[in-house]
C-alpha positions in Angstrom: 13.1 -16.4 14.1 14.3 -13.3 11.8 11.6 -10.8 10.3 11.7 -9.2 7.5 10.5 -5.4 6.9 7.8 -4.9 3.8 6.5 -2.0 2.6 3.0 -2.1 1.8 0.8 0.4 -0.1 -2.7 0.7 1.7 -5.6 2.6 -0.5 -7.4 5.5 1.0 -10.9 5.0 1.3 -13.2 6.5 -1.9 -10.2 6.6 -3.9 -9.4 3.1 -5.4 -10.1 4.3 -8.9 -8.1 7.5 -8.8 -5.3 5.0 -6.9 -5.2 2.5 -9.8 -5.6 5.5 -12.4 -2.5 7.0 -11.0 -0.1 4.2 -10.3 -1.3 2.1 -13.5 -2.5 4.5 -16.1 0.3 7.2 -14.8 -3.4 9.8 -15.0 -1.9 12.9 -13.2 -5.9 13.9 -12.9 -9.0 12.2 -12.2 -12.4 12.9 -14.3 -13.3 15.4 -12.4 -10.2 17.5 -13.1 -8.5 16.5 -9.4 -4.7 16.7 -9.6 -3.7 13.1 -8.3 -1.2 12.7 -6.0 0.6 9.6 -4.2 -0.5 10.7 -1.1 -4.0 11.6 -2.0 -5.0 8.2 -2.9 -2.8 5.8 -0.2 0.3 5.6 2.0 3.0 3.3 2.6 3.2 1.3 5.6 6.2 -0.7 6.9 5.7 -3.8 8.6 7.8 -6.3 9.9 6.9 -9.9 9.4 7.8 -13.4 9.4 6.2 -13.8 6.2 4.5 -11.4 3.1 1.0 -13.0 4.6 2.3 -12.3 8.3 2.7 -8.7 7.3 -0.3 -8.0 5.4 -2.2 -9.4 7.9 -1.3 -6.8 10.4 -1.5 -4.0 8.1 -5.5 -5.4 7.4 -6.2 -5.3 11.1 -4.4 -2.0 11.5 -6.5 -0.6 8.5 -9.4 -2.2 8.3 -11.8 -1.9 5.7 -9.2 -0.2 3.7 -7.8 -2.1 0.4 -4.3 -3.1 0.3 -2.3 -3.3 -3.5 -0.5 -6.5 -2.6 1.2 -6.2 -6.3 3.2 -3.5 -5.1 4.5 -5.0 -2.0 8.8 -4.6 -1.4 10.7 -6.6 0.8 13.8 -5.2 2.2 16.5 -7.7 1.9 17.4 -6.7 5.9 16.2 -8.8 8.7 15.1 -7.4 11.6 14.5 -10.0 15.3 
């Protein structure tokens, strides 16, 4: 059976606020006057899967405890075996 590859954003711990700020709201700072930057408030991780909910789940396990923004999940259109 084929998987696919997603990429799937993963939150760094402490900074869902300033994460949803930045992607969402487009704030280049937080209140406290912190520049924000992609990699300051998550990471990307690609995962292959047989399914969106086959790859998240790994990513969970990998990261635990960390928050995932399912919303901006990609699929690549490439199957991988």
């Amino acid at each position: 059976m084929a998987k696919s590859l997603y990429h799937i954003r993963v939150i760094n711990k402490g900074r869902e606020k300033d994460y949803f700020d930045f992607w969402r709201r487009q704030l280049h700072a937080n209140a406290a006057g912190e520049e924000l930057t992609a990699e300051l408030v998550g990471f990307e991780v690609t995962q292959s899967g047989h399914s969106l909910e086959d790859a998240l789940a790994a990513v969970r396990r990998k990261h635990a405890g960390l928050q995932i923004d399912t919303q901006s999940t990609r699929v690549e259109e490439a199957e991988v075996d």
